[in-house]
C-alpha positions, 0 to 999 in steps of 0.5 A: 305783192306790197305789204302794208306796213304799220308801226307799232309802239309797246309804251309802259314802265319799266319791268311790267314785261314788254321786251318779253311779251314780245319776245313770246309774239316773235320768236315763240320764246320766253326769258326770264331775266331780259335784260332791260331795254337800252333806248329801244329795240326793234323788230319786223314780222308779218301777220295775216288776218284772213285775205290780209297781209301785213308787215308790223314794224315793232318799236319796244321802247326802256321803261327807265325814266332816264330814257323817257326823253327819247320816247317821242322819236319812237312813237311819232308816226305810230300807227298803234300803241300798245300801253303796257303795266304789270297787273300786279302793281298798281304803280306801273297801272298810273304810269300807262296812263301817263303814257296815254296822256302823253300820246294824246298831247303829242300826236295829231294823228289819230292812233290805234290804242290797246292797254294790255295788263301783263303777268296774268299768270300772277293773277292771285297777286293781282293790284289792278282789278280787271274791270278798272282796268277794262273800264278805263280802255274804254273810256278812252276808246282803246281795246283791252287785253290782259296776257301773259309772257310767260305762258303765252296767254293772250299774246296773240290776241294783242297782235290780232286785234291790233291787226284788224284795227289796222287793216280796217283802218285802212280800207277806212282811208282808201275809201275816203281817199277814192272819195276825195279824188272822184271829187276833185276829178268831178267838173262844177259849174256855178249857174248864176240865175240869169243863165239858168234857163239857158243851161236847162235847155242844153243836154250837154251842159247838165250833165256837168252839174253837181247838186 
């Protein structure tokens, strides 16, 4: 059987947790001190949701700014973005936006979004409240989760919600593609005034005819 496949980006500062949050989604394990992101990293696993398979193609892109030239070839063609920032400092919060405002100025394609507030776990250190944060996922048509690396706290979520987006998304454009093939497979037949009255008398030839 074909899985689908969906490429999925993590954007977001540096040492907000992304390498570790996904670290925890694929291999189940946390590390303390990762090792900051080179360019980027990437990963491949499958998910299922319900009858559904598919095979997410992870992109987890360096937060330093030196590397932030060589974001647009990780994130063209992403089917989702996960825009990550570290709950407890207000600073990488601005800097996710940025990222959004990047994503909407380069790609044309519509993109799945799901701002992710990480560290949770460090919530009596909290900067970025959870209804500004929420508030402002939904201003701009985004899902919003908050996780935790380092317990696994809604991680999966992240990735299951993405998923269903995904597949969803999916069935939206096999749907609108089988649309568009019946029309082009469908037969017009443009009827001047003057031959109306002589196509009403043929069976044959009305049935040819789209309203």
């Amino acid at each position: 059987m074909v899985v689908p496949e969906a490429k999925v980006v993590i954007l977001g500062a540096q040492s907000v947790g992304k390498t570790s949050f996904l670290h925890r989604y694929v291999g189940q394990i946390f590390e303390q001190h990762a090792a900051p992101t080179i360019g980027a990293s990437f990963f491949s696993c499958r998910t299922r949701v319900d009858d559904h398979e598919l095979q997410l193609l992870i992109w987890d892109t360096a937060g330093q700014e030196r590397f932030r030239s060589m974001a647009p070839m990780y994130y063209r063609n992403a089917n989702a973005a996960i825009l990550m920032f570290d709950i407890t400092c207000y600073d990488s919060y601005i800097s996710m936006k940025e990222w959004v405002n990047e994503l909407r100025l380069h790609l044309e394609d519509p993109i799945i979004m799901c701002v992710v507030g990480n560290k949770c776990d460090m919530s009596s250190f909290r900067q970025v409240g959870f209804q500004e944060a929420s508030n402002y996922a939904i201003s701009i048509g985004a899902l919003y989760h908050e996780s935790s690396a380092l317990n696994s706290q809604g991680v999966e979520g992240v990735f299951l919600d993405i998923s269903q987006e995904l597949i969803q998304q999916a069935e939206r454009n096999r749907e609108k593609n089988a649309k568009d093939l019946a029309f082009q497979e469908g037969r017009v037949i443009r009827v001047n005034r003057s031959s109306s009255s002589t196509l009403e008398n043929s069976e044959d030839e009305k049935s040819f005819i789209c309203c």
